[in-house]
N, C-alpha and C positions, 0 to 999 in steps of 0.2 A: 504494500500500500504506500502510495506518492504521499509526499508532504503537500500540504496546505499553503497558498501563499503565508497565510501569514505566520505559520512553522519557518519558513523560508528567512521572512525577515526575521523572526528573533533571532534563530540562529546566527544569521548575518552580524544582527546588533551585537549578539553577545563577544562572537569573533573578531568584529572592529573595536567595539567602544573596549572590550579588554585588552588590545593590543596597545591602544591610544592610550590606556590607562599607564601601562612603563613606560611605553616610550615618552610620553608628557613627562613623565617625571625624570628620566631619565634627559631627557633634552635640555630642559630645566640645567640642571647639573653641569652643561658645558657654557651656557653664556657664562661673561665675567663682565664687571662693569664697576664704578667707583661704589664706595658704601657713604655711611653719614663720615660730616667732619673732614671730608677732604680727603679721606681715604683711599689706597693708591689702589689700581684698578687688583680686581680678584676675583675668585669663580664664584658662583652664587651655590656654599653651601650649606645649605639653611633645611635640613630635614625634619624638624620637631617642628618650623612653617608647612612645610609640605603635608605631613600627616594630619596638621589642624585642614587642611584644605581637604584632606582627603576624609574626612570626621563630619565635615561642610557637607560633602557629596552624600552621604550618608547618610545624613540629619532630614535630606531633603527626600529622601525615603519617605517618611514619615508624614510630609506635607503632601504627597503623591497618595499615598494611604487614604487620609482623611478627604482628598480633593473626589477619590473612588469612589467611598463611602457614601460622603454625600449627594453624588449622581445618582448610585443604586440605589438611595433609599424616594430618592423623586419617583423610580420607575413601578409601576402600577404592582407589580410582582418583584421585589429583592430578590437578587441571587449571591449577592455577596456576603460571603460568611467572613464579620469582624473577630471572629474568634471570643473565646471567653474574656470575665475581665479578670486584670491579674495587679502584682504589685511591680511597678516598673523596677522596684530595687533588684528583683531577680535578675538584671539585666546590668547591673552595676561588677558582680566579677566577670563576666565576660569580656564586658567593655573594657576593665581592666588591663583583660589580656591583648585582648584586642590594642588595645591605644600601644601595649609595651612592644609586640610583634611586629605592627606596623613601623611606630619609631626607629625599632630596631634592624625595620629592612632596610627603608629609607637613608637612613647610615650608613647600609650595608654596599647601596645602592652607588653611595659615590664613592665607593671605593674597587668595584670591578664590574665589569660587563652584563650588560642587560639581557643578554641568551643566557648567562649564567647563572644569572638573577634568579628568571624565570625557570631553568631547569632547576635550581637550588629546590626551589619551593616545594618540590615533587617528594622531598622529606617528608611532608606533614603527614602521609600516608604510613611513614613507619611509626611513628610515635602516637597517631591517633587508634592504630591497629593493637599498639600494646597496650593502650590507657582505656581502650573499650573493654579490654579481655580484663585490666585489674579494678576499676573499678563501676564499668556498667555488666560485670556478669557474660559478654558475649564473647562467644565461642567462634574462633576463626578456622574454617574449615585449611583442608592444606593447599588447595591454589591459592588463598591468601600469605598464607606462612611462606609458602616460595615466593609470589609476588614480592612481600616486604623484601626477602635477601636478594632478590633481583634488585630491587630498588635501591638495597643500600650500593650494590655493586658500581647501579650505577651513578649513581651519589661518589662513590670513588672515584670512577674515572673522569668525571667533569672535572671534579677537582684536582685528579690528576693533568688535565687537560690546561689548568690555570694554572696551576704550578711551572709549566712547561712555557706558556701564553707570557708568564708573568716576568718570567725573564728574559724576553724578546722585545716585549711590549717596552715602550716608552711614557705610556701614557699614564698607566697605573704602575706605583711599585708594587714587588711582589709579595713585600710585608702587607700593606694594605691589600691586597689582591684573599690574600691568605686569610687575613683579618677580617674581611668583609666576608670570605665564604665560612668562616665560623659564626659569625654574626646570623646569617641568612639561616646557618642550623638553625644554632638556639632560638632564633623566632620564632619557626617551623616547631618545636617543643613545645614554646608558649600559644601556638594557634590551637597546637594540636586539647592544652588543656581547655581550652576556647571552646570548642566543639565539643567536647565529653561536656562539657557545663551547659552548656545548650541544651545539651541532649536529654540530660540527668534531668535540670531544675527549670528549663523554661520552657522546650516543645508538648511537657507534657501538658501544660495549660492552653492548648493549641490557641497560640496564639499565631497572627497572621503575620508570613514572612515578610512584608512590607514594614509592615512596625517593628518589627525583631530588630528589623535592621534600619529605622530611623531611630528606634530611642538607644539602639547602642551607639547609633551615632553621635545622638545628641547626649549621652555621659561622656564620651572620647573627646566631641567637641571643645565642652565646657570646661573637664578637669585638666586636658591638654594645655588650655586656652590660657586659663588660671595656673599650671607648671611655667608658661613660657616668664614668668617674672621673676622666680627664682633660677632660672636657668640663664637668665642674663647678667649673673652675679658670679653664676659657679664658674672658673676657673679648669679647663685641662689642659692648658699647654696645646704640646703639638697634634693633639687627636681630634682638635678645629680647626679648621681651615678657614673661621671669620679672623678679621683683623685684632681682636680684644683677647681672641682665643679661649671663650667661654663658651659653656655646654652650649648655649643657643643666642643668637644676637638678631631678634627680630627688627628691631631698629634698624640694622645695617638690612635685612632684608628688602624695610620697605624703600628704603634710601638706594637702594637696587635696583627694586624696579621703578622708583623713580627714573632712574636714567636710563635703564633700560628697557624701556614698555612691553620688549616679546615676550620677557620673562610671565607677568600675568597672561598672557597666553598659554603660556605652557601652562601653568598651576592651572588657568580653567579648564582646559584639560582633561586633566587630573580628574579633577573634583568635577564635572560636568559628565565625564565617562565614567565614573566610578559608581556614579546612581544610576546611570543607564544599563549598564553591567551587572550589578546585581538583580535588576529590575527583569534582564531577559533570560538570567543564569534563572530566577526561581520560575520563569512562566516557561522555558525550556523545560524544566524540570519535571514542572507539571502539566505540558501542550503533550511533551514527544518525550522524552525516558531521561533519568538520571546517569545514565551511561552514552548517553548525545553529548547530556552538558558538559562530563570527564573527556571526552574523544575533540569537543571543541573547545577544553582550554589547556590542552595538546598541542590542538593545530595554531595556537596563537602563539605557542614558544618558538614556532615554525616562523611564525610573519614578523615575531618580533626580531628574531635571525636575523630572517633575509632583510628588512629593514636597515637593520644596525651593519651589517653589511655591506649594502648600499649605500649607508649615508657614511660609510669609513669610519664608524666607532668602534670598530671591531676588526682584525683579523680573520679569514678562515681557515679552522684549526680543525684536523682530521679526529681528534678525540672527541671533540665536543659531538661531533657525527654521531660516535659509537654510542658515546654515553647517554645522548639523547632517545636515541632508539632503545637501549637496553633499561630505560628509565620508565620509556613505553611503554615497553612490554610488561613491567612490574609492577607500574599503573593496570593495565588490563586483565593480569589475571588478580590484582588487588578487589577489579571493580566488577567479574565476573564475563568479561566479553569475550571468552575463551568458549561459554558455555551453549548460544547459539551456532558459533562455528563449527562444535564437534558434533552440533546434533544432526546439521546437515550431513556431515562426514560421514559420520557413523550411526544413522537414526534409528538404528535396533540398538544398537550399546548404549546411548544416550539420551534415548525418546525420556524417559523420567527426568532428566536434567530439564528439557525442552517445556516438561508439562509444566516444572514447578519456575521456569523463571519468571512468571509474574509476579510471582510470590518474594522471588530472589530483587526482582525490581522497586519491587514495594519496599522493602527493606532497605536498597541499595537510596531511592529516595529521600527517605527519613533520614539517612546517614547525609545525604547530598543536601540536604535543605538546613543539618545542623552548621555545614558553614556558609554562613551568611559572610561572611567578609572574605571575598574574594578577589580583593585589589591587590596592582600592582602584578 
């Protein structure tokens, strides 16, 4: 059975406005321009900015929500289910994680390559596989157990792949390079707690995935918004690249794009794709299969490539090929897409696999709708 035009477009959406989503920020990252005070020109590296922007994006989730809402309920017959009502605080440690994961990619982010970026993130599958088995009860049959050491394998070789990149390259050193794909783990750790909290303490009050992800946005927002003042105090030396060489110097940000105006460009961006993104990742989810949405934000580590490529921020390095593929594959038997392929193959040995994938989809869904924060 054909898709639907407008299966057609989300899919579309979810494939461009995700791609736009790193490369904006990623873009971001190479202008330079003067900051405040006369300050001599420098790169604009201002990521705890970036992730309020992307918290922005977010927020406006939630405006989209209610703008729904109050259409369906004008219409003679409602179809939209607002979900139950519940306590927004449930929604305050995820957000947590959320704001620390994001921060922490985004730093991550100008410190090495945006194909690596995005294949880095393909972790969040091993630590959300272990953290469902220890504390939601669930049992990982063994294409998933292989999947995960497929994954990490190839979580190896990228980073083998930079390692190699790192000392060639001119652009990034290969401390940072190294520093930045530790970074990207540990994020991938903290989403992954992200998702098990989802899962546990807020999907069960079926609440609706638009709001999920506008009121996390708006605690990211707020308590980010509120960190950037003490962050303009704190002091680390060389591990800033603003002028003051503090955790974060928004001031010098805005004094940035003051002089250089593309920069708000990039940042909207950012935060302009990052609600359109999540927007078509959850109605993919729910139009056409949870295993569409996994295969299309695959193919955006693809475009975000060939982009970065094209525009010469990158190199092309034969490992990142391997690793890319072999990171694939451990995505796919992670998310069960091994299991209509074999039934074709073999539909007397695997016809029972075939019957029960709806049921494996259902499943797969629930797991794909607990991450609601799929930027960058």
């Amino acid at each position: 059975m054909g898709w639907t035009k407008y299966q057609l477009m989300l899919a579309a959406m979810m494939l461009i406005t995700g791609s736009i989503n790193t490369l904006s920020a990623k873009w971001a990252d190479y202008f330079s321009a003067p900051g405040c005070n006369n300050s001599p020109v420098h790169t604009f590296s201002h990521p705890f900015v970036q992730a309020v922007g992307m918290f922005l994006g977010e927020l406006s989730c939630l405006a989209v929500f209610y703008i729904l809402l109050c259409q369906d309920r004008r219409r003679p017959e409602p179809k939209m289910n607002p979900g139950q009502s519940f306590n927004p605080i449930l929604f305050l440690p995820p957000a947590l994680c959320d704001m620390t994961a994001t921060s922490l990619m985004y730093v991550a982010l100008n410190m090495t390559s945006a194909s690596s970026f995005q294949m880095l993130r393909g972790a969040v599958i091993i630590f959300t596989g272990l953290l469902s088995v220890a504390f939601l009860g669930r049992r990982l049959v063994a294409s998933q157990w292989i999947g995960i050491l497929i994954t990490i394998l190839g979580l190896l070789v990228v980073g083998l792949a930079d390692f190699v990149s790192g000392k060639r390259d001119d652009s990034h050193k290969l401390s940072d390079v190294i520093t930045g794909d530790l970074l990207i783990i540990m994020a991938q750790i903290i989403a992954a707690v992200q998702m098990v909290l989802e899962e546990k303490f807020v999907y069960k009050h079926d609440v609706h995935p638009l709001r999920a992800v506008g009121t996390e946005g708006l605690f990211g927002f707020v308590i980010l918004s509120i960190l950037l003042v003490p962050m303009f105090y704190i002091p680390v030396g060389s591990f800033s690249n603003n002028p003051r060489q503090v955790l974060e110097d928004a001031l010098d940000a805005f004094c940035q794009i003051g002089h250089q105006p593309l920069i708000i460009l990039a940042l909207l961006g950012n935060t302009v794709s990052i609600a359109f993104f999540n927007f078509a990742g959850i109605s993919v989810t729910k139009e056409i299969s949870a295993t569409t949405r996994m295969v299309l934000d695959s193919l955006r580590t693809v475009v975000i490539w060939a982009v970065s490529l094209a525009l010469g921020w990158e190199q092309f390095h034969g490992l990142q090929v391997l690793g890319f593929i072999i990171l694939l594959v451990g995505a796919a038997l992670y998310n069960g897409l091994h299991h209509p392929l074999l039934a074709r193959m073999f539909p007397s040995r695997y016809g029972q696999d075939q019957e029960n994938s709806s049921e494996r989809e259902r499943l797969l869904s629930g797991e794909q709708d607990g991450s609601i924060n799929q930027q960058s």
